[in-house]
Each structure stands twice: as structure tokens, then as C-alpha cells.
C-alpha positions as CSV (number, residue, x, y, z in Angstrom):
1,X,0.0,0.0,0.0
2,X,1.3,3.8,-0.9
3,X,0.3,7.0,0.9
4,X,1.2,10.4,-0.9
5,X,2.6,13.5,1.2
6,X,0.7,16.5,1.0
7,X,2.4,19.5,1.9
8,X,3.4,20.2,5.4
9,X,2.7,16.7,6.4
10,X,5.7,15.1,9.1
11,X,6.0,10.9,8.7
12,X,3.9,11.2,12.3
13,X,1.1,13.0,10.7
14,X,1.1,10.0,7.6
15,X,1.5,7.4,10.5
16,X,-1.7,8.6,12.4
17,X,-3.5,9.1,9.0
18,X,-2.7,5.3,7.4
19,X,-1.5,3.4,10.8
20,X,-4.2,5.1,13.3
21,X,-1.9,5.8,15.8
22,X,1.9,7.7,15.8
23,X,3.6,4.8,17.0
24,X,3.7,3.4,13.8
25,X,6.0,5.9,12.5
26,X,9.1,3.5,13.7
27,X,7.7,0.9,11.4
28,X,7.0,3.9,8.3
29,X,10.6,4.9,8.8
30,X,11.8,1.8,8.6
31,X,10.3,0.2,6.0
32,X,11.0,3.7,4.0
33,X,14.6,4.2,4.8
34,X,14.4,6.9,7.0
35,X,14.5,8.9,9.9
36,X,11.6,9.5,12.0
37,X,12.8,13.5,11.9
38,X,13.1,13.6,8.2
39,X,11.6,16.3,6.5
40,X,9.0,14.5,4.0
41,X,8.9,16.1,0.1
42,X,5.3,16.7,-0.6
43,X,4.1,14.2,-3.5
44,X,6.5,11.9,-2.5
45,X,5.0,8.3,-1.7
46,X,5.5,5.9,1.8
47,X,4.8,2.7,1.4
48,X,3.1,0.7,4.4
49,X,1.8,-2.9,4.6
50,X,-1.6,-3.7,6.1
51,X,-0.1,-5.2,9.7
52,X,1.3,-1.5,9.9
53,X,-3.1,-0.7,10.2
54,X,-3.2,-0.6,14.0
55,X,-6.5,1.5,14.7
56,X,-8.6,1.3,12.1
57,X,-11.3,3.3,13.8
58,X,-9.2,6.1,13.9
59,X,-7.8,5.7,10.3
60,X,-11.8,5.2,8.8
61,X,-12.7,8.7,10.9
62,X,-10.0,10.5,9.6
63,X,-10.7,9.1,5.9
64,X,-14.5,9.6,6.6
65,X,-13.6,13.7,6.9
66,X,-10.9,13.9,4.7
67,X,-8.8,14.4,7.4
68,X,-5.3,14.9,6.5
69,X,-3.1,16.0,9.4
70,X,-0.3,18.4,8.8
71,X,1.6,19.2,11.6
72,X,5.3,20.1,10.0
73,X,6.5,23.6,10.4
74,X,7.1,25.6,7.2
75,X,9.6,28.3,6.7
76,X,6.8,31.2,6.9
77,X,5.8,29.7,10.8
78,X,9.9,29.8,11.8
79,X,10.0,33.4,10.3
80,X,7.1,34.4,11.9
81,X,8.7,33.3,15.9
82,X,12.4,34.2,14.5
83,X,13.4,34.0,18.4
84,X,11.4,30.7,19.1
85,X,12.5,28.3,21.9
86,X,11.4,27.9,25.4
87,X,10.8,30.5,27.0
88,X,9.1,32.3,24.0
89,X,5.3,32.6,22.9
90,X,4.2,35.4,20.4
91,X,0.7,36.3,20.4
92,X,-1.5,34.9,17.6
93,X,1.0,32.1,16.6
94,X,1.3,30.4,19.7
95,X,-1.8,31.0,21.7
96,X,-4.6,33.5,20.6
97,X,-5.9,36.0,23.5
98,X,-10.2,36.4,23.6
């Protein structure tokens, strides 16, 4: 089975939306030669075997709503918090004030 990365999508965010659960990501990485911190190319393809399918419930929701997490950080969100770290929130990226 293939999954195509859409842009902004981390291998954790293609684990939880073919495997149901993040955990998976080990196997992913494996399986794809690579790191779990690898920056994924969007359009690129993982491949994943059905075993890999730990929460199906999860996976069928996500599917169900078109769902595709997308969790990686882009170059606009570092430029936006150029002095990020701990320690640092800005207003309106990190946390929104009501």
C-alpha cells in the first residue's frame, strides 16, 4: 500500500492518517529508509503494509472527513517566531488572546 505526502505533512502525521496511531511511524521509517525526523517532500509516496493498520477506527474517521493532518512547520511559521525556543510565545502564533 502507498500514501502520498501532502504539503506540510511530518512521517507522524502520515502514521496517524494510514497506521491510526503515531507509533507506527518507527515501522513507516523503517520500512522507507528513513528517519523519523526527516523532513518529508510533498508528493512523495510511503509505502506501508496492512499489519502497519493498528487503529482502524481512527484511520476510517480521519478518511470519513478527509482528514489529512499536517503538523510540519514551514519556513513562513519559523519566520514568523524568528526568536522561538522555550521560553518564547508570540501572540496569535502560539496562543490566541479572547
Amino acid at each position: 500500500m502507498r500514501s502520498t505526502i501532502h504539503s506540510r505533512q511530518s512521517l507522524l502525521d502520515i502514521a496517524i492518517q494510514e497506521c491510526g496511531s503515531f507509533e507506527a511511524a518507527y515501522e513507516l521509517a523503517e520500512r522507507n529508509d528513513l528517519a523519523v525526523t526527516d523532513d518529508m517532500e510533498a508528493g512523495a509516496e510511503l509505502e506501508y503494509i496492512p499489519e502497519d493498520v493498528t487503529k482502524k477506527q481512527v484511520v476510517a474517521h480521519l478518511a470519513a472527513r478527509r482528514i489529512k493532518p499536517a503538523t510540519a512547520v514551514s519556513e513562513q511559521d519559523v519566520s514568523l517566531a524568528p526568536c522561538g525556543g522555550i521560553g518564547y510565545m508570540g501572540i496569535e502564533i502560539d496562543f490566541i488572546v479572547k
